[in-house]
Structure formats: C-alpha cells, structure tokens
N, C-alpha and C positions, 0 to 999 in steps of 0.2 A: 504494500500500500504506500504509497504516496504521502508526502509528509503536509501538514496543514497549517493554517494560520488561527488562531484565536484574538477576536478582538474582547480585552479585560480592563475593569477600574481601575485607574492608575491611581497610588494612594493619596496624591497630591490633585485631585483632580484630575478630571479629561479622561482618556483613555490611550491604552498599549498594546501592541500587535503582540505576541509572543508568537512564534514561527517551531513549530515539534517536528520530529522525524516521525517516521510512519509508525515508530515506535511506541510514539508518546513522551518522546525524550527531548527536555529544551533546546533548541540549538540558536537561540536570539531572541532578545528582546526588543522593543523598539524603544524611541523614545517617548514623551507624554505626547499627543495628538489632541488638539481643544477642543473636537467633535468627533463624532463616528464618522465622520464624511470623510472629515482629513484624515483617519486612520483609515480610512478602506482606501486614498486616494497613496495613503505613503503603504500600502504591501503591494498596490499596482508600480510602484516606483519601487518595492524591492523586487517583486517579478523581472522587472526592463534590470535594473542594475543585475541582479542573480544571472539572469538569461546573456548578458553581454558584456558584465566588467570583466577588467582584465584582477590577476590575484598581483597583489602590491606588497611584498613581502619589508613590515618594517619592525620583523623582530632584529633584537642585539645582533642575530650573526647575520641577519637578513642583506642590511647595507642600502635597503630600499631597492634593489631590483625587483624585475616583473618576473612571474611564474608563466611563461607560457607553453608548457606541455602539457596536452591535454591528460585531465585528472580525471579518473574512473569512480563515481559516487559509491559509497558503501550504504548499507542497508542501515547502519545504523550508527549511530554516533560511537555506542559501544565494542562496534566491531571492532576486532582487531588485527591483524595478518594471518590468521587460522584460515588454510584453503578454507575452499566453497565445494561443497559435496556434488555431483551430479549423479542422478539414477540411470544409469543405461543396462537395458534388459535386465533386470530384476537383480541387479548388483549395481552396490555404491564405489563408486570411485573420485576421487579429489579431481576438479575440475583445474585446468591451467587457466591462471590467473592473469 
C-alpha cells in the first residue's frame, strides 16, 4: 500500500500535514498551515516537490552536493538491507536487489 497524508490540529493553532508510509510509520511532518485549504494546497506542493526535486545532501560529510542516482523506495521506513523474498513455483528464494 501506498503511503498517505493526514491532515491534524496543530497544537498552536491551524493545522499539519503528517505524511506515513504504507506502514503507518511517520516519515514528515509539515509545518502549521492557517486553514485546511492551505494545508491541502502545501501536500499538493509536496506531491510536485517529492515527484521532481532533486536530493540536496547537507549533512557534515554531505558538502552540499546533489544525489543524482536514481534511489529505489523501500516498503518501509523500517526496512533495512535484508533481501526481499520472491515465490517462484512453490519455493522461496531471495530476490536480487
């Protein structure tokens, strides 16, 4: 399943997008939104940014260069480098990654 948006009361007023993996797992929050308009108008604006930015790497080792190789999504936040099983004819085998 596909990961969702939740629009929720922000404690300070307004309202916050929170963005879950198909999991159910946080993976963002927004910031406060003054209406439900503007928060449904800023996940359409992470949709376009998510769908076309480029990654901007400005951790310590980063240096601020661009990540452009294309990155394969995981299922899950929690995933971690354990193959992916696949069933062929009624045995399991680890799928190449």
């Amino acid at each position: 399943m596909a990961g969702y948006f939740e629009l929720v009361d922000a404690p300070d007023g307004g309202y916050r997008v929170r963005m879950l993996d198909g999991a159910g797992d946080l993976m963002a929050i927004s910031v406060t939104f003054p209406t439900k308009r503007a928060a449904v108008a800023g996940v359409a604006m992470a949709r376009e940014i998510a769908g076309t930015g480029l990654i901007r790497d400005r951790s310590r080792d980063g240096a601020g260069t661009l990540i452009r190789e294309r990155v394969r999504p995981v299922t899950s936040a929690r995933d971690d480098a354990a193959p992916r099983t696949k069933r062929l004819s009624g045995t399991t085998r680890a799928a190449a990654g």
